[in-house]
TORDODO-656894 format. One record per residue (C-alpha): residue number from 1; x, y, z. Coordinates in steps of 0.2 Angstrom, whole numbers, padded with zeros to 4 digits, m for minus. Last residue first. Layout:
<NUM; <X; Y; Z>>,
...
This chain:
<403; <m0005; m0011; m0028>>,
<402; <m0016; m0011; m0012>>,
<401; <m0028; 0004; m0009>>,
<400; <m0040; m0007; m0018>>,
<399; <m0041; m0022; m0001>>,
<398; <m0041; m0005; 0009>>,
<397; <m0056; 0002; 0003>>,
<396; <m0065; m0017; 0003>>,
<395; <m0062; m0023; 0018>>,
<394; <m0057; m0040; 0019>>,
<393; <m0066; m0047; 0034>>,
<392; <m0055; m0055; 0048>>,
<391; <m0071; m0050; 0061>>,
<390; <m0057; m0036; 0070>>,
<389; <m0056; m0028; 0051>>,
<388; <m0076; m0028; 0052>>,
<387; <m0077; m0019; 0069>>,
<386; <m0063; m0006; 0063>>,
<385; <m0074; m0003; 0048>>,
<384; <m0090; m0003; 0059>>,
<383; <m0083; 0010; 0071>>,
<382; <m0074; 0020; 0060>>,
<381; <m0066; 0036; 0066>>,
<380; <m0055; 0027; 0077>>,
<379; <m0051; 0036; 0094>>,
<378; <m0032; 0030; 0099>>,
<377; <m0022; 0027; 0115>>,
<376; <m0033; 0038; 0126>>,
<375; <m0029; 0054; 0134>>,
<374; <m0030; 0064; 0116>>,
<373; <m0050; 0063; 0119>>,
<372; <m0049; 0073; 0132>>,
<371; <m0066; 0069; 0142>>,
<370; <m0081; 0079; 0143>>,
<369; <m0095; 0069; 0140>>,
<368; <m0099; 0076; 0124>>,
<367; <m0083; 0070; 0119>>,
<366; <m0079; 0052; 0124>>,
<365; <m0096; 0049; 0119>>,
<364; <m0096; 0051; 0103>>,
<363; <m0080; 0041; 0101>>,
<362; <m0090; 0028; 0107>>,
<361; <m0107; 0030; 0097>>,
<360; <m0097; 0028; 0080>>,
<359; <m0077; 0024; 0083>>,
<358; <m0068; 0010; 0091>>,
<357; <m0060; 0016; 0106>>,
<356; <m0043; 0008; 0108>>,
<355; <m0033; 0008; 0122>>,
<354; <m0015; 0003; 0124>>,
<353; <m0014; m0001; 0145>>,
<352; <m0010; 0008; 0161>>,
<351; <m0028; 0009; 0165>>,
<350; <m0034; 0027; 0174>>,
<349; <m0040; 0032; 0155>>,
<348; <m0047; 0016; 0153>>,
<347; <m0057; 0015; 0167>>,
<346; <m0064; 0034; 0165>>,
<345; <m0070; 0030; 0148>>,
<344; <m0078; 0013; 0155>>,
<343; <m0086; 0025; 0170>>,
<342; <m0092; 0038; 0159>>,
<341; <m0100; 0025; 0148>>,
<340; <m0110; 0019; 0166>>,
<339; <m0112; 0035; 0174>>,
<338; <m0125; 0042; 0155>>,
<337; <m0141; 0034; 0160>>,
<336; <m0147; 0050; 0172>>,
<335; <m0137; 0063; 0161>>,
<334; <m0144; 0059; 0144>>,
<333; <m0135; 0057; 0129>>,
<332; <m0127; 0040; 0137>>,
<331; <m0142; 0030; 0135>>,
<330; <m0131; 0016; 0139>>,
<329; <m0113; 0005; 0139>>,
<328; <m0108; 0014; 0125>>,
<327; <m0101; 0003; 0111>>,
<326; <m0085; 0000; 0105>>,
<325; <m0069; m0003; 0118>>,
<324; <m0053; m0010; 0116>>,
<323; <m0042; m0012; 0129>>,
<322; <m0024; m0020; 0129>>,
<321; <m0013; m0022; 0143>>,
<320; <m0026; m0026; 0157>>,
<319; <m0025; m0022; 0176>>,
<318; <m0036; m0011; 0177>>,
<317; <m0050; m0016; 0163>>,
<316; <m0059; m0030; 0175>>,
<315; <m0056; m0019; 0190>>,
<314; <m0064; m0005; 0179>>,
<313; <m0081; m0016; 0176>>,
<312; <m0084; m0024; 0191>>,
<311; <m0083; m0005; 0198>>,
<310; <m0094; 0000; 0185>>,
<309; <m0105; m0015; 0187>>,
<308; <m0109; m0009; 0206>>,
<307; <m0113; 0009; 0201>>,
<306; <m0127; 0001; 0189>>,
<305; <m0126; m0001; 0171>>,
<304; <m0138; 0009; 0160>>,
<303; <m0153; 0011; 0153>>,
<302; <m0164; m0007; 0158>>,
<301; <m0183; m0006; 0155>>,
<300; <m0193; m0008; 0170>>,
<299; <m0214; m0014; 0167>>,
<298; <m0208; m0030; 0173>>,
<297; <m0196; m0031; 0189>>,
<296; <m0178; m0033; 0185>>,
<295; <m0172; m0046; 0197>>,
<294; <m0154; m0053; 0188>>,
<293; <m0147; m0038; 0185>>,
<292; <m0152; m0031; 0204>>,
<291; <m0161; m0014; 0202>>,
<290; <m0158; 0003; 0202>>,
<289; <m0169; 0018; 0200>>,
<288; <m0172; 0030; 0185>>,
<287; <m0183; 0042; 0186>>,
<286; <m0179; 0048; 0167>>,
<285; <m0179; 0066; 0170>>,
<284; <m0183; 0078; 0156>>,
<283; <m0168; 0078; 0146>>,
<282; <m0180; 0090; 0134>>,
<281; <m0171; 0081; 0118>>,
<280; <m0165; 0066; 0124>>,
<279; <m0183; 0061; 0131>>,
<278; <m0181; 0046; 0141>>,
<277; <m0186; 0027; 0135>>,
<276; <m0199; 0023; 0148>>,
<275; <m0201; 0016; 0165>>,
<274; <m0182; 0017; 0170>>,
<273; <m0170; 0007; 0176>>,
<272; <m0151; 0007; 0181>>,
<271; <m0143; m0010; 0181>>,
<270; <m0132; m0021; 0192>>,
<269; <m0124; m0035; 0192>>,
<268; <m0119; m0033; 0176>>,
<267; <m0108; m0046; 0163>>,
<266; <m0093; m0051; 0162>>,
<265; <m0089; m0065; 0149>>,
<264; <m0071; m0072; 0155>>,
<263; <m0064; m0080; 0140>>,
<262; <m0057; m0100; 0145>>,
<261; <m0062; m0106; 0129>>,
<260; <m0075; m0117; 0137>>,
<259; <m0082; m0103; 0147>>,
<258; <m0082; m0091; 0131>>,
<257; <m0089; m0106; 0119>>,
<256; <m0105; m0109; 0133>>,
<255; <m0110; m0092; 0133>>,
<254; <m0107; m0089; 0115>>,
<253; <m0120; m0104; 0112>>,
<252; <m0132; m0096; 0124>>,
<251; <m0128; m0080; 0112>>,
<250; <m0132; m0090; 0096>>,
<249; <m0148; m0098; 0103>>,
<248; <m0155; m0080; 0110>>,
<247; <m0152; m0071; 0093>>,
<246; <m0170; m0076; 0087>>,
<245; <m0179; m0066; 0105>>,
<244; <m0168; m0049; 0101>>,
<243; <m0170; m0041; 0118>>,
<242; <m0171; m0022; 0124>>,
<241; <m0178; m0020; 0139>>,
<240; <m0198; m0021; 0145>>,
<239; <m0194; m0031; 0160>>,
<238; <m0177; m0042; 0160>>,
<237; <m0180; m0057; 0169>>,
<236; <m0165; m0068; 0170>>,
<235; <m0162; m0086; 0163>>,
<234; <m0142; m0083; 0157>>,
<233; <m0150; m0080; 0139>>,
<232; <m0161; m0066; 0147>>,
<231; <m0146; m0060; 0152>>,
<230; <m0136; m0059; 0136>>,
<229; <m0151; m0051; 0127>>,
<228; <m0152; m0039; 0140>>,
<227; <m0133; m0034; 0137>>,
<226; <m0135; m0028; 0118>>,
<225; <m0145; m0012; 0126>>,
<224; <m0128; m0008; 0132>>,
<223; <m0115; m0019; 0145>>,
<222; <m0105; m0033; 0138>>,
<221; <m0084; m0036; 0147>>,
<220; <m0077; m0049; 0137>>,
<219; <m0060; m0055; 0143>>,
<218; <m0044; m0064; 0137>>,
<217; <m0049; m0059; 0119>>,
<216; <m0044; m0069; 0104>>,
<215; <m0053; m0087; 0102>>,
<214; <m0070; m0076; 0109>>,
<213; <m0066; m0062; 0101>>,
<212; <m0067; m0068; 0082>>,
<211; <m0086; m0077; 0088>>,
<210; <m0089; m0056; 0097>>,
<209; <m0085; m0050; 0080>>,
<208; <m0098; m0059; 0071>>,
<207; <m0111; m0057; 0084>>,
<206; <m0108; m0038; 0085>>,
<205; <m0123; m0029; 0076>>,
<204; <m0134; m0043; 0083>>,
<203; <m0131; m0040; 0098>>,
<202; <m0142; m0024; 0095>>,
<201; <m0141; m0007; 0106>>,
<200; <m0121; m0003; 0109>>,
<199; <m0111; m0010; 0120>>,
<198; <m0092; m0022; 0118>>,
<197; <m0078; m0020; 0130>>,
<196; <m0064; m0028; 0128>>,
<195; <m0049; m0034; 0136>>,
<194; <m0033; m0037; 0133>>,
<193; <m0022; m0047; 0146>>,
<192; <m0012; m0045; 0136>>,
<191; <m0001; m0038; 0123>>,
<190; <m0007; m0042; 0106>>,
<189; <0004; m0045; 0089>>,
<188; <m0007; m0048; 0073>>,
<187; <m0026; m0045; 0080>>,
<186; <m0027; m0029; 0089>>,
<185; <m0009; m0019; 0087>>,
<184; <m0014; m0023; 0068>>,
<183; <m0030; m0013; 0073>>,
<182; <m0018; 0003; 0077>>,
<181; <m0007; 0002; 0060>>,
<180; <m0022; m0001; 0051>>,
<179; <m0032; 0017; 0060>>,
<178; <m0013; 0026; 0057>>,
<177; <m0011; 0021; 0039>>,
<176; <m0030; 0026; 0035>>,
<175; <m0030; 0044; 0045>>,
<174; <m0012; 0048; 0033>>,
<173; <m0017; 0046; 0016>>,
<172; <m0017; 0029; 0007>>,
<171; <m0011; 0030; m0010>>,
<170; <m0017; 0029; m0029>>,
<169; <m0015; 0031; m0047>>,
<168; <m0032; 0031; m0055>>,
<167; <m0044; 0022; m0061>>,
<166; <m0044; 0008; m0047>>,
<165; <m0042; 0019; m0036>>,
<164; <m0061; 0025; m0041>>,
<163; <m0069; 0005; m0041>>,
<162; <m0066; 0003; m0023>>,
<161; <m0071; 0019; m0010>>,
<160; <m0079; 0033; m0023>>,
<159; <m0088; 0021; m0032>>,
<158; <m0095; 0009; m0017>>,
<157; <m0089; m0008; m0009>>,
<156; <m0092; m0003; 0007>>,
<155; <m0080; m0008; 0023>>,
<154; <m0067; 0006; 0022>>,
<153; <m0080; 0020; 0022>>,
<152; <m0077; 0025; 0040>>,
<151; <m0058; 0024; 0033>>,
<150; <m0061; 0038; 0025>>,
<149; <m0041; 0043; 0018>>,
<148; <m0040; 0035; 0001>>,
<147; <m0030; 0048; m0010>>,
<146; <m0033; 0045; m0028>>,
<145; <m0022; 0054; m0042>>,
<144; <m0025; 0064; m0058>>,
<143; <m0041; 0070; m0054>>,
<142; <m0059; 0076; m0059>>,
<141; <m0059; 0066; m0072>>,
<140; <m0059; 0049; m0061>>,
<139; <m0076; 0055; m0053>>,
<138; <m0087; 0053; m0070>>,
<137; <m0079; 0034; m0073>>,
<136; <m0081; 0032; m0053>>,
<135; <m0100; 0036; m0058>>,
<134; <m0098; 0023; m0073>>,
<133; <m0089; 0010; m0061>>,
<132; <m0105; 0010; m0049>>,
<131; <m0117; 0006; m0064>>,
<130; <m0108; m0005; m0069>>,
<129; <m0102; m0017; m0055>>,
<128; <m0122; m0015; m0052>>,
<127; <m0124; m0014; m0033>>,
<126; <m0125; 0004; m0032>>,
<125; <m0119; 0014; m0018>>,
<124; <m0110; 0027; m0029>>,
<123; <m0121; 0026; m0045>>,
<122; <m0137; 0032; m0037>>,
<121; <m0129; 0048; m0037>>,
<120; <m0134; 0061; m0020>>,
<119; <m0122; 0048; m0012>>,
<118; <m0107; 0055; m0017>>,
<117; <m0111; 0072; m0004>>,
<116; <m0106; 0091; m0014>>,
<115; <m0088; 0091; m0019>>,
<114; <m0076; 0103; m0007>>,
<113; <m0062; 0111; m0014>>,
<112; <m0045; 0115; m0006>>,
<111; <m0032; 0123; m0011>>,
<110; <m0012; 0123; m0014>>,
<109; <m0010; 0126; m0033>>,
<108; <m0026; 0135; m0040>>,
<107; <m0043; 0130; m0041>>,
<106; <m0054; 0137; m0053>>,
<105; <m0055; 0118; m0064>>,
<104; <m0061; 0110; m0048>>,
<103; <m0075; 0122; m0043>>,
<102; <m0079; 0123; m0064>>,
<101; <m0081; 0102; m0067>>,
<100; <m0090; 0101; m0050>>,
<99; <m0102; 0116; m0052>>,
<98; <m0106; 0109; m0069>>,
<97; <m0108; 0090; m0064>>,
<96; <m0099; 0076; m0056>>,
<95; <m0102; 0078; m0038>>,
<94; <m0113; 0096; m0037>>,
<93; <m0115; 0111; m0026>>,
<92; <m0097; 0114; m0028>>,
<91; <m0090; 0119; m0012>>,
<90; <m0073; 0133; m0012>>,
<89; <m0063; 0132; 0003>>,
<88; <m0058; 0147; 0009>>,
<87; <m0043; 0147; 0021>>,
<86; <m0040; 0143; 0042>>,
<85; <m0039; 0124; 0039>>,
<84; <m0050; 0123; 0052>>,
<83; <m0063; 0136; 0047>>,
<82; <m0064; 0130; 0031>>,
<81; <m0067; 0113; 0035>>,
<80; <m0079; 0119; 0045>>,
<79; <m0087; 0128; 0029>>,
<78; <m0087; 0111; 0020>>,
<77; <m0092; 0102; 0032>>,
<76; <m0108; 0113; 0033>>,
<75; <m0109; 0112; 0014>>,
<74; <m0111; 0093; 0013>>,
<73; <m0129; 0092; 0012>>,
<72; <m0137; 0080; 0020>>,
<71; <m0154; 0090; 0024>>,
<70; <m0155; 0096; 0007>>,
<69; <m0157; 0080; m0004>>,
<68; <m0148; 0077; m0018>>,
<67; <m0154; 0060; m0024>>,
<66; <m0145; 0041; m0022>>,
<65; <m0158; 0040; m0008>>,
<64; <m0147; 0050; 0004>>,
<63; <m0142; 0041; 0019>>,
<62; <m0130; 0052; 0030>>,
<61; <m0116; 0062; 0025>>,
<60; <m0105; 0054; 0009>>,
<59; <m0087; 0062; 0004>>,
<58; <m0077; 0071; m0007>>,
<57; <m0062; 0083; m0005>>,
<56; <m0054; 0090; m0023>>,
<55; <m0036; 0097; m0016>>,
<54; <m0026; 0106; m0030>>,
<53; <m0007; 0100; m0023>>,
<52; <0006; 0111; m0020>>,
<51; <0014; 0103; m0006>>,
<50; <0005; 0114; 0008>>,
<49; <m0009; 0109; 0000>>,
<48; <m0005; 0088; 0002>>,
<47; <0001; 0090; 0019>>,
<46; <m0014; 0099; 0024>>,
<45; <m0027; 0089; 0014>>,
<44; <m0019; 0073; 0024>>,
<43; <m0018; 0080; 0042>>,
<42; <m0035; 0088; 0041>>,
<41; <m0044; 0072; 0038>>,
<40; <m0046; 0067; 0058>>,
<39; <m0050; 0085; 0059>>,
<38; <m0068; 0082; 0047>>,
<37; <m0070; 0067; 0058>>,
<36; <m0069; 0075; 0073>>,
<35; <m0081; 0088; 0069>>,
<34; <m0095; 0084; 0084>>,
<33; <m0111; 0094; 0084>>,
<32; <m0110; 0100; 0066>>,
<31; <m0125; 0114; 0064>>,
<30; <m0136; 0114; 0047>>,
<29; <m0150; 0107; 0055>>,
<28; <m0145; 0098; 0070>>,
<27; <m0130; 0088; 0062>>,
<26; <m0118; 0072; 0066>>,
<25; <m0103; 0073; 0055>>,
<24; <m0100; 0060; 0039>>,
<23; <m0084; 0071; 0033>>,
<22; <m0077; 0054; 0030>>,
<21; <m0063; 0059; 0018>>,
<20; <m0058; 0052; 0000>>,
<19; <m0047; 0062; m0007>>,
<18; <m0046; 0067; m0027>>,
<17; <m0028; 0075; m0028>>,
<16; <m0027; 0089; m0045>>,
<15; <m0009; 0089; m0049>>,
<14; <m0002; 0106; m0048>>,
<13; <0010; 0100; m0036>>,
<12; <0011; 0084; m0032>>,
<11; <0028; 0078; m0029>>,
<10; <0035; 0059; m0029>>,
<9; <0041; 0063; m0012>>,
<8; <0023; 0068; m0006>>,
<7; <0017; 0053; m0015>>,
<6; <0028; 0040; m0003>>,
<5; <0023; 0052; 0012>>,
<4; <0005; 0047; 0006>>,
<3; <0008; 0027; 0008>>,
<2; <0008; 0017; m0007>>,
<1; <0000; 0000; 0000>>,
């Protein structure tokens, strides 16, 4: 994999560099609430600027039905982009058309354009080889060289993230070479004991990678609304919580496979309960009390974990070498179900080992609770990418970064 210091050398100035960012930021309206991932990409489209290059960002935002749709418009990131990069950046209001073709053709040696979202075209997230290949056609004009730098994107086979490199000459920019080099640290060469520490709403979401973890992981700490699912398997009531009744026989399975492996599956003792979902909105309060995990009365649906699982749950990642964490252990948007993440976060702040939080809800919540997010080891900005690499899967934006 051609690595974006290898380009550098090579010299790109003048030549117009197509990167592929994740500038997919949460939004109210037209406000970003969390532009990490735009700064994730800030190192790549610096270098390549200050270098001389004509900068053409793309991305997606959201899920657009293969239309331009106003409400996933990429002009916000755009403007913060801006804003970081402390220089205009002009923002074509198109991804392969007029405004495209004349943004990219106006720009001069060093700066940086923005193309409106990939997934207004049908073709970038189609399932037709040719279909796809004919909008990577359309981008490929607007460059001379590729630059994969998204790794949120890593695991689709879309236009912009596997059939574009292909068409052009290609290198990994500098968010992609650090997130491999991290979840190689993970699989190829681990220091334990490592620990990790999987939450999140649906088991189902993490069945594949919790089967890889179970032959990897030394310890297997479960909390979020995935958890109920792991309790009702044990024979526990759970109330009116989450549970997905057809993954029951595959988690009992899990159970059994993690004892006989010799993985310590830790679950709560605890958990915080409310009658209703709360409002995240108003953050009107959620009543929430605390109950014993295994005696949760009907009519209760479980939030959070309870104070006595968060010190289960630090002594578990205290003394361990290797952390990786992906999943919020509950309703963490609001105040009176959000002591349970804060208390994982915490953990592996205090822990003396290499952590790893694993992007989407995670590295969320590291920074709308407050925490320095440069305190941990790494903060992926791919949580399902860096989920499906931990699987064994071959991701497709990588596997075409490869010459």
């Amino acid at each position: 994999m051609k690595t974006i210091d290898e380009l550098l050398a090579e010299g790109v100035a003048g030549k117009r560099i197509f990167v592929r960012a994740d500038l997919n930021v949460p939004l109210d309206g037209t406000t970003i609430t969390d532009d990490g991932r735009i700064r994730a990409v800030l190192p790549t489209v610096k270098a390549l600027a200050d270098a001389g290059a004509r900068v053409v960002v793309a991305s997606h935002l959201g899920r657009p039905k293969g239309a331009p749709d106003p409400a996933f418009s990429l002009a916000p990131a755009a403007t913060r982009l801006g804003e970081l990069l402390g220089a205009d950046v002009p923002f074509a209001t198109d991804t392969v058309g007029e405004s495209a073709r004349a943004t990219v053709g106006g720009l001069a040696d060093g700066q940086v354009a923005v193309v409106e979202n990939l997934r207004f075209n049908a073709g970038e997230t189609s399932k037709d080889d040719a279909e796809r290949g004919a909008f990577a056609d359309q981008l490929a004009a607007l460059a001379d060289v590729y630059v994969g730098d998204g790794f949120g994107a890593v695991h689709r086979k879309h236009a912009s993230v596997y059939d574009l490199p292909a068409r052009l000459p290609h290198a990994a920019g500098y968010l992609i070479a650090t997130e491999v080099g991290v979840l190689r640290k993970l699989t190829d060469d681990v220091k334990r004991p490592y620990a990790v520490v999987l939450g999140g709403a649906k088991v189902s979401d993490k069945l594949a990678v919790i089967d890889q973890l179970l032959g990897k992981a030394d310890r297997l700490l479960i909390g979020g609304g995935m958890v109920f699912t792991f309790l009702k398997a044990r024979g526990h009531e759970i109330g009116s919580s989450l549970v997905q009744e057809d993954q029951l026989p595959v988690v009992r399975e899990y159970i059994e496979r993690a004892e006989k492996n010799g993985v310590e599956l830790v679950l709560p003792v605890d958990v915080v309960v409310a009658p209703e979902f709360p409002d995240l909105k108003t953050k009107a309060p959620g009543r929430p009390s605390t109950v014993a995990a295994d005696a949760m009365p009907a009519g209760q649906m479980g939030l959070d974990i309870g104070p006595e699982s968060r010190k289960l749950y630090a002594s578990k990642i205290a003394d361990a070498a290797t952390v990786f964490w992906n999943g919020p252990m509950g309703v963490f948007e609001h105040p009176d179900f959000a002591e349970g993440t804060k208390a994982v976060a915490q953990a592996l702040l205090d822990s003396r080992a290499f952590t790893v939080v694993g992007g989407g809800d995670s590295a969320a919540a590291v920074r709308i609770l407050g925490f320095d997010e440069n305190a941990f080891g790494h903060i992926s900005t791919g949580g399902g990418a860096s989920l499906e690499y931990l699987e064994g899967k071959t991701l497709p934006g990588l596997a075409a970064l490869e010459d």
